[in-house]
Biotite code that builds the C-alpha atoms (Angstrom):
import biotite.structure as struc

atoms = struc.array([
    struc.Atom([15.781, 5.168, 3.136], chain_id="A", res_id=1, res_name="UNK", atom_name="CA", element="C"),
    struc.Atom([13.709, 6.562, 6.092], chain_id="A", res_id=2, res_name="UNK", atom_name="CA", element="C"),
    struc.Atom([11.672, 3.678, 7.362], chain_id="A", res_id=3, res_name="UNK", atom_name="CA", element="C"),
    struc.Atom([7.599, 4.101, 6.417], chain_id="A", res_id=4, res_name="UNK", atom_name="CA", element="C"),
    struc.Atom([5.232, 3.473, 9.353], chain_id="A", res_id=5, res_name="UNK", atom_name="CA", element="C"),
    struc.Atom([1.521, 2.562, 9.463], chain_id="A", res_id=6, res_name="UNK", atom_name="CA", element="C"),
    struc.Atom([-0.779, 5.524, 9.360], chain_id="A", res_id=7, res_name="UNK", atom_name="CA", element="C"),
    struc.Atom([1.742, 7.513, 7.763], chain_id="A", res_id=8, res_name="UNK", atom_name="CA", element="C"),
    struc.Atom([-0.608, 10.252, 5.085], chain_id="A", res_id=9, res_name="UNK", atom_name="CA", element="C"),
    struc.Atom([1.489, 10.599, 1.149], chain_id="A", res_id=10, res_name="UNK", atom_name="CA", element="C"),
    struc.Atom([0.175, 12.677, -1.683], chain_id="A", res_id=11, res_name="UNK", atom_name="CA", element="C"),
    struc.Atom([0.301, 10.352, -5.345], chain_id="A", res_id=12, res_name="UNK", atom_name="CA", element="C"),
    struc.Atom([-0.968, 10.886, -8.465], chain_id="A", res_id=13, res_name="UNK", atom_name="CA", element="C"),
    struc.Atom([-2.835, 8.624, -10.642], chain_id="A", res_id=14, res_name="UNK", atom_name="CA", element="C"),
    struc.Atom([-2.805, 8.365, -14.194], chain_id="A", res_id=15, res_name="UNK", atom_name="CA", element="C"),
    struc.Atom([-4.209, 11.214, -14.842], chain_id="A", res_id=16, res_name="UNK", atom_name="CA", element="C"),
    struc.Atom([-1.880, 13.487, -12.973], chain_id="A", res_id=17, res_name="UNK", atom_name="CA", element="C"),
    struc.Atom([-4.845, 13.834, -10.266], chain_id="A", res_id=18, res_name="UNK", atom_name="CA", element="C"),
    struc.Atom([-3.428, 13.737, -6.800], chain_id="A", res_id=19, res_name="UNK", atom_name="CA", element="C"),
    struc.Atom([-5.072, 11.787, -4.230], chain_id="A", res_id=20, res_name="UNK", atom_name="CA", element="C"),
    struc.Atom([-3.926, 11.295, 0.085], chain_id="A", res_id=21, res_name="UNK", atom_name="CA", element="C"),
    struc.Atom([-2.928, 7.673, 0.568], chain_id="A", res_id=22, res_name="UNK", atom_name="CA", element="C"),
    struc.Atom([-2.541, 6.433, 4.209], chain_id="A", res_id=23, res_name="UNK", atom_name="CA", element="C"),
    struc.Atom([-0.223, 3.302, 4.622], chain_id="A", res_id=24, res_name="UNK", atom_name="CA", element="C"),
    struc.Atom([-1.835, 0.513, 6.649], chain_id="A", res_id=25, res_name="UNK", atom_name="CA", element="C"),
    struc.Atom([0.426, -1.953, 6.017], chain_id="A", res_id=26, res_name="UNK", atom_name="CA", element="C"),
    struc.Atom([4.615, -2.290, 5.077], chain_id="A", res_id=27, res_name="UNK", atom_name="CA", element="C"),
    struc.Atom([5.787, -5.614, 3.907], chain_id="A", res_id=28, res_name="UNK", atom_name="CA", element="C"),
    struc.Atom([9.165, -6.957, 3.352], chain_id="A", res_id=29, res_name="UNK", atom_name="CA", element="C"),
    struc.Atom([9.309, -9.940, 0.610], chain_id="A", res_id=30, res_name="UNK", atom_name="CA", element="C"),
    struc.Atom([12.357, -11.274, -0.920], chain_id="A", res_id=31, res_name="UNK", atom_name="CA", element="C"),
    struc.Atom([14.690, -8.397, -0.021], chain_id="A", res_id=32, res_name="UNK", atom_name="CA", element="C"),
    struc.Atom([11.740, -5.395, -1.626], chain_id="A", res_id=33, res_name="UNK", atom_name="CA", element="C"),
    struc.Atom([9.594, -3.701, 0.666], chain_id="A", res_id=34, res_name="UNK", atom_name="CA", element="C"),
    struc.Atom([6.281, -3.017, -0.006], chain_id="A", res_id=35, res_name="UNK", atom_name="CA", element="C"),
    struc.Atom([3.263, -0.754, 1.392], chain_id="A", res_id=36, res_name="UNK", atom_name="CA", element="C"),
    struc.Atom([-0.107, -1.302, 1.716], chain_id="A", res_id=37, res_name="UNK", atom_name="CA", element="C"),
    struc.Atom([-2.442, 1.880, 0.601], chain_id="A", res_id=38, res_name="UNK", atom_name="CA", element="C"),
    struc.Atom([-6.140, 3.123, 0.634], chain_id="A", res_id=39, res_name="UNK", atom_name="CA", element="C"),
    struc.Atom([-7.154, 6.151, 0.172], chain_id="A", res_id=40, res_name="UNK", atom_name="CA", element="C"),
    struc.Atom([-8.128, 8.780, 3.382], chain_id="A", res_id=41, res_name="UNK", atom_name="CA", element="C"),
    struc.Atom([-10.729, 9.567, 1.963], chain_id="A", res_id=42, res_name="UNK", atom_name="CA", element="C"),
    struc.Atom([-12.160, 5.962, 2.178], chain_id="A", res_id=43, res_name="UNK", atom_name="CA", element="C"),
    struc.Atom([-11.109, 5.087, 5.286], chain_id="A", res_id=44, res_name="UNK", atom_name="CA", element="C"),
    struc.Atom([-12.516, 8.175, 7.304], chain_id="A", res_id=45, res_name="UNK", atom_name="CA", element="C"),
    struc.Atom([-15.623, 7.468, 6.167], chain_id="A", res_id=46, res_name="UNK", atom_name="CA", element="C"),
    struc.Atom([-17.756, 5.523, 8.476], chain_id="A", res_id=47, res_name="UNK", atom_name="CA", element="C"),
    struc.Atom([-19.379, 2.516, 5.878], chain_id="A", res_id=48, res_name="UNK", atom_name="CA", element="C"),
    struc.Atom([-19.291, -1.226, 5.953], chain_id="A", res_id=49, res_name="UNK", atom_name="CA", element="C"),
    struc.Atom([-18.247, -1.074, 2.320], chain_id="A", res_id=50, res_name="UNK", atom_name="CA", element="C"),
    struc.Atom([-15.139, -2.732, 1.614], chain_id="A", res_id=51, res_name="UNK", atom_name="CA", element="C"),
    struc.Atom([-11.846, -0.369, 1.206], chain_id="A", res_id=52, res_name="UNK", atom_name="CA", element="C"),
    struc.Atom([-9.745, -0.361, -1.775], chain_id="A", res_id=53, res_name="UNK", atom_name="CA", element="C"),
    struc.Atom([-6.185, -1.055, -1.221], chain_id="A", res_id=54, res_name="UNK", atom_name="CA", element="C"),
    struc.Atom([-3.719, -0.901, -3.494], chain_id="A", res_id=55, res_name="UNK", atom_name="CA", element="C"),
    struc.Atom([0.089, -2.011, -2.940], chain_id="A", res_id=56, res_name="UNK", atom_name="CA", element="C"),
    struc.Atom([3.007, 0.063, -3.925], chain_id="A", res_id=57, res_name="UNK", atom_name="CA", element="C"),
    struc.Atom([6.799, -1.254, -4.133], chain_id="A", res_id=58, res_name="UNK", atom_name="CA", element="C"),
    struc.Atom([9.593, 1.458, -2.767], chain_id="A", res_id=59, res_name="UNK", atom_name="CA", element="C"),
    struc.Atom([12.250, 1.663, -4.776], chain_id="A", res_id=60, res_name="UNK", atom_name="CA", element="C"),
    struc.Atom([15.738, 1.980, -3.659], chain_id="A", res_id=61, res_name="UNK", atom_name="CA", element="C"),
    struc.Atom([15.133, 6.055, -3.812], chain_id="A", res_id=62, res_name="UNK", atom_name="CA", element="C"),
    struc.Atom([12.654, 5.118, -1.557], chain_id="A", res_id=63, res_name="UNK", atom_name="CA", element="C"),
    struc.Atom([9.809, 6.520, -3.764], chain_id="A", res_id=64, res_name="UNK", atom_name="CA", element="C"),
    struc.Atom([6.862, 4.279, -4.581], chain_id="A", res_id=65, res_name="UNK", atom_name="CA", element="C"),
    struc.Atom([6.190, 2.349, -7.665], chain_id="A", res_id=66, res_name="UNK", atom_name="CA", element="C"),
    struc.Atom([4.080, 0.366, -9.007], chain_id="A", res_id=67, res_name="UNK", atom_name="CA", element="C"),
    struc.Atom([3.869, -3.276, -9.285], chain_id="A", res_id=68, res_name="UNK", atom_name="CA", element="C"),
    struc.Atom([4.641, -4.506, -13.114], chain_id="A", res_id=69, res_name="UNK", atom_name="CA", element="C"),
    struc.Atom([3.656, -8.270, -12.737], chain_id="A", res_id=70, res_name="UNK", atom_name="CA", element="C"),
    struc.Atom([0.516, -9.949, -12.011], chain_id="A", res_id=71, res_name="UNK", atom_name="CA", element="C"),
    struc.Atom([3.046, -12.699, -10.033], chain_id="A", res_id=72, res_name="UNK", atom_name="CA", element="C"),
    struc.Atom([4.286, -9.744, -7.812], chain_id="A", res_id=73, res_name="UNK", atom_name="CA", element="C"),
    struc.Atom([1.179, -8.114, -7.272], chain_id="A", res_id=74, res_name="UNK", atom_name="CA", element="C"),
    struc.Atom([0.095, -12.145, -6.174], chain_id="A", res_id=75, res_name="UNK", atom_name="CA", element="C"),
    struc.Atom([2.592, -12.707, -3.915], chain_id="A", res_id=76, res_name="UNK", atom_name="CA", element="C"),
    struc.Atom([2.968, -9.184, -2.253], chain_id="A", res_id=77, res_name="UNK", atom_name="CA", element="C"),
    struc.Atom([-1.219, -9.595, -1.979], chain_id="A", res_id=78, res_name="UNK", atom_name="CA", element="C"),
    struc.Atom([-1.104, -13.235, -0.277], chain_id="A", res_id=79, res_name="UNK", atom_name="CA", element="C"),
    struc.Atom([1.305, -12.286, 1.993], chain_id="A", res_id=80, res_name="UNK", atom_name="CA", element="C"),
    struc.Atom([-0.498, -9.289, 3.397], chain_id="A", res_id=81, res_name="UNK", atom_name="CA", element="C"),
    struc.Atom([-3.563, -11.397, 3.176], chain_id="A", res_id=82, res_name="UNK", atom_name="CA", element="C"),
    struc.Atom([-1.589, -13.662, 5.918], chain_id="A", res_id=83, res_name="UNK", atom_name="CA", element="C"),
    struc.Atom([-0.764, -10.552, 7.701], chain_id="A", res_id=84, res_name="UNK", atom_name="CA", element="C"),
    struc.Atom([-3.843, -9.279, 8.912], chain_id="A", res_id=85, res_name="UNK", atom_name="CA", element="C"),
    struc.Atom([-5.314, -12.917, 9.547], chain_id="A", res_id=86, res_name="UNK", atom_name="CA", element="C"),
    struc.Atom([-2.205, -12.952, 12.064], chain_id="A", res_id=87, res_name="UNK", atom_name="CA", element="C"),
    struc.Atom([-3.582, -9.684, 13.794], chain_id="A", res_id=88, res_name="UNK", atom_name="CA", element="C"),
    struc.Atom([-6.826, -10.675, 14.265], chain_id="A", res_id=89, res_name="UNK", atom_name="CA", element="C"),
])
């Protein structure tokens, strides 16, 4: 698998086939699975104080993204980027 680096732009579709630009700004590696943290371009070009949505996404061992199934996983992967970014600061 190609390694995934921050500010990297993807193309995914949600739910409804409808495909949105993700940047990744933020990779995680917990318990052997890596993980990315997403928000939409869209979002983060635009010059607000709102908060930005981010959503994680596990890469399988294709190396595509999928979702997180558990609430425990989505916990864990969300905590520990959590204490990422307090670290940077």
């Amino acid at each position: 698998m190609e390694k995934i680096e921050v500010g990297e732009v993807f193309t995914i579709s949600d739910e409804n086939d409808m495909e949105q630009e993700v940047e990744v700004i933020g990779t995680l590696n917990i318990d052997r699975s890596d993980y990315v943290a997403v928000s939409f371009v869209d979002d983060l070009q635009t010059e607000s104080d709102e908060d930005i949505d981010i959503f994680f996404l596990k890469i399988d061992e294709e190396g595509d993204f999928a979702a997180i199934e558990s609430d425990e996983e989505f916990e864990k992967v969300s905590a520990a980027f959590d204490e990422m970014m307090n670290e940077e600061e």
